[in-house]
Structures are given as structure tokens and as C-alpha cells.
C-alpha positions, 0 to 999 in steps of 0.5 A, a space after each residue: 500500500 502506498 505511504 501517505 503523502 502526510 508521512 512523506 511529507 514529513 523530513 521537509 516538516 522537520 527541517 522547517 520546523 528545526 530551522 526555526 528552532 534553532 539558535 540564532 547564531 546557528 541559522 544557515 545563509 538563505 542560499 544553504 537553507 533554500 538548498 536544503 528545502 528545495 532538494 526536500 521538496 525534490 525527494 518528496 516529488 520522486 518518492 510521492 512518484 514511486 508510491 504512485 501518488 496523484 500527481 496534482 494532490 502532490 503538487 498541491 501539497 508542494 504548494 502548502 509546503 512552500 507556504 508553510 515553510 516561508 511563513 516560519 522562515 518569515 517569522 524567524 529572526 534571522 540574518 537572512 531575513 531580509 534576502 529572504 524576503 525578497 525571494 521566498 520559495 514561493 516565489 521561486 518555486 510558484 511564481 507568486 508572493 500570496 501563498 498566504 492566500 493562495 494556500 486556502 484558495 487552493 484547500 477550497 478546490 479539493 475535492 472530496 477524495 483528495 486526502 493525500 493533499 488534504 492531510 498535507 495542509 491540515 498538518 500546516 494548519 496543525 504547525 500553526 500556518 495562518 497566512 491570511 487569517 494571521 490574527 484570527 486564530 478562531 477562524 483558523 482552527 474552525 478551518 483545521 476542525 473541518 478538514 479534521 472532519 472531513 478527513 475523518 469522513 474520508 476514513 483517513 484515520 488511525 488509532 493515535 497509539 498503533 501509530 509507528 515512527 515516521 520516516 525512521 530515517 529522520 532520527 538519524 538525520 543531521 542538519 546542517 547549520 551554516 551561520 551566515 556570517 561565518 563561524 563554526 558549524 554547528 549539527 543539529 542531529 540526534 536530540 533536535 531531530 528527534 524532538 522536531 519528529 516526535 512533534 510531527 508523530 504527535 500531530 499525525 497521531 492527532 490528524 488520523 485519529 479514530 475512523 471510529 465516530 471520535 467527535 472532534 472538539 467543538 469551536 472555541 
């Protein structure tokens, strides 16, 4: 059976999330980072491909990737920032600097039974993507509870405690942390890693919980 594209997702997610994580001092350049990211997005493409994913919900999570990962890089103080800024992986990748929008413009069209692409930006609402609803937290988990629903209709759920680690790989994986101005290299392996990938296994659990009528939380 083919591996959720949720579960692919998972060594680009890490590495967002480790980025941001990690001390000041120890971010990359924005040319390391955005070689990193790119060469992640790269792999998920061919091993989405060798699962024999759909093709377009495979683009569509690239999309929600990409947001995602400039929204954090955006929020992070960095030396990078600012030539960040002026050319984020959106734009690079997708040609658009609105992928705050785009991102829920985009969640709109899926249809139905699109659940692998649909995992994918429920999982960069459960990491905290806003995009255009910055400010309006309750609109954007009333967002996150439906896709939750619908995710749970679709019966793209688990039971959280027969959930297996994802990607094993990922433990293992250093991260490589150039300063942009020089300095010693610093690698986030072990500790960091395994710490960011728990994080993700915890949501996933969350996201495939129960196919089995669990309701989900109501608004707040």
C-alpha cells in the first residue's frame, strides 16, 4: 500500500520546523537553507512518484509546503531575513508572493477524495500556518476542525497509539547549520531531530485519529 503523502511529507516538516528552532547564531545563509528545502521538496516529488501518488494532490501539497515553510522562515529572526524576503520559495518555486492566500484558495478546490493533499495542509494548519487569517486564530482552527472532519469522513484515520515512527530515517538525520556570517558549524542531529519528529508523530497521531465516530472538539 502506498505511504501517505502526510508521512512523506514529513523530513521537509522537520527541517522547517528545526530551522526555526534553532539558535540564532546557528541559522544557515538563505542560499544553504533554500538548498536544503528545495532538494526536500525534490525527494518528496520522486518518492510521492514511486508510491504512485496523484500527481496534482502532490503538487498541491508542494504548494502548502512552500507556504508553510516561508511563513516560519518569515517569522524567524534571522540574518537572512531580509534576502529572504525578497525571494521566498514561493516565489521561486510558484511564481507568486500570496501563498498566504493562495494556500486556502487552493484547500477550497479539493475535492472530496483528495486526502493525500488534504492531510498535507491540515498538518500546516496543525504547525500553526495562518497566512491570511494571521490574527484570527478562531477562524483558523474552525478551518483545521473541518478538514479534521472531513478527513475523518474520508476514513483517513488511525488509532493515535498503533501509530509507528515516521520516516525512521529522520532520527538519524543531521542538519546542517551554516551561520551566515561565518563561524563554526554547528549539527543539529540526534536530540533536535528527534524532538522536531516526535512533534510531527504527535500531530499525525492527532490528524488520523479514530475512523471510529471520535467527535472532534467543538469551536472555541
Amino acid at each position: 500500500m502506498a505511504a501517505p503523502l502526510g508521512r512523506i511529507a514529513c523530513d521537509f516538516v522537520s527541517a522547517v520546523v528545526l530551522f526555526a528552532s534553532a539558535p540564532e547564531a546557528t541559522r544557515p545563509a538563505p542560499s544553504a537553507l533554500r538548498a536544503q528545502l528545495t532538494a526536500l521538496l525534490e525527494q518528496l516529488a520522486s518518492r510521492a512518484s514511486a508510491e504512485g501518488l496523484d500527481a496534482a494532490q502532490v503538487e498541491a501539497a508542494r504548494f502548502a509546503l512552500v507556504a508553510f515553510a516561508d511563513e516560519l522562515v518569515l517569522l524567524t529572526a534571522w540574518a537572512g531575513h531580509d534576502a529572504w524576503a525578497q525571494e521566498p520559495l514561493q516565489q521561486q518555486l510558484f511564481r507568486t508572493q500570496r501563498a498566504g492566500n493562495e494556500f486556502y484558495e487552493r484547500l477550497a478546490l479539493l475535492r472530496p477524495d483528495e486526502s493525500d493533499a488534504r492531510e498535507v495542509f491540515a498538518l500546516c494548519l496543525a504547525f500553526g500556518f495562518q497566512g491570511q487569517w494571521a490574527g484570527h486564530d478562531a477562524q483558523r482552527q474552525e478551518i483545521l476542525r473541518h478538514q479534521l472532519e472531513q478527513l475523518r469522513v474520508a476514513g483517513r484515520a488511525v488509532d493515535a497509539s498503533a501509530v509507528t515512527p515516521l520516516a525512521p530515517a529522520a532520527y538519524e538525520v543531521e542538519v546542517d547549520l551554516r551561520p551566515a556570517r561565518g563561524g563554526a558549524v554547528a549539527r543539529i542531529g540526534a536530540g533536535w531531530a528527534a524532538a522536531a519528529v516526535g512533534l510531527f508523530a504527535l500531530l499525525w497521531g492527532v490528524l488520523r485519529w479514530v475512523a471510529s465516530g471520535v467527535a472532534l472538539p467543538a469551536g472555541g
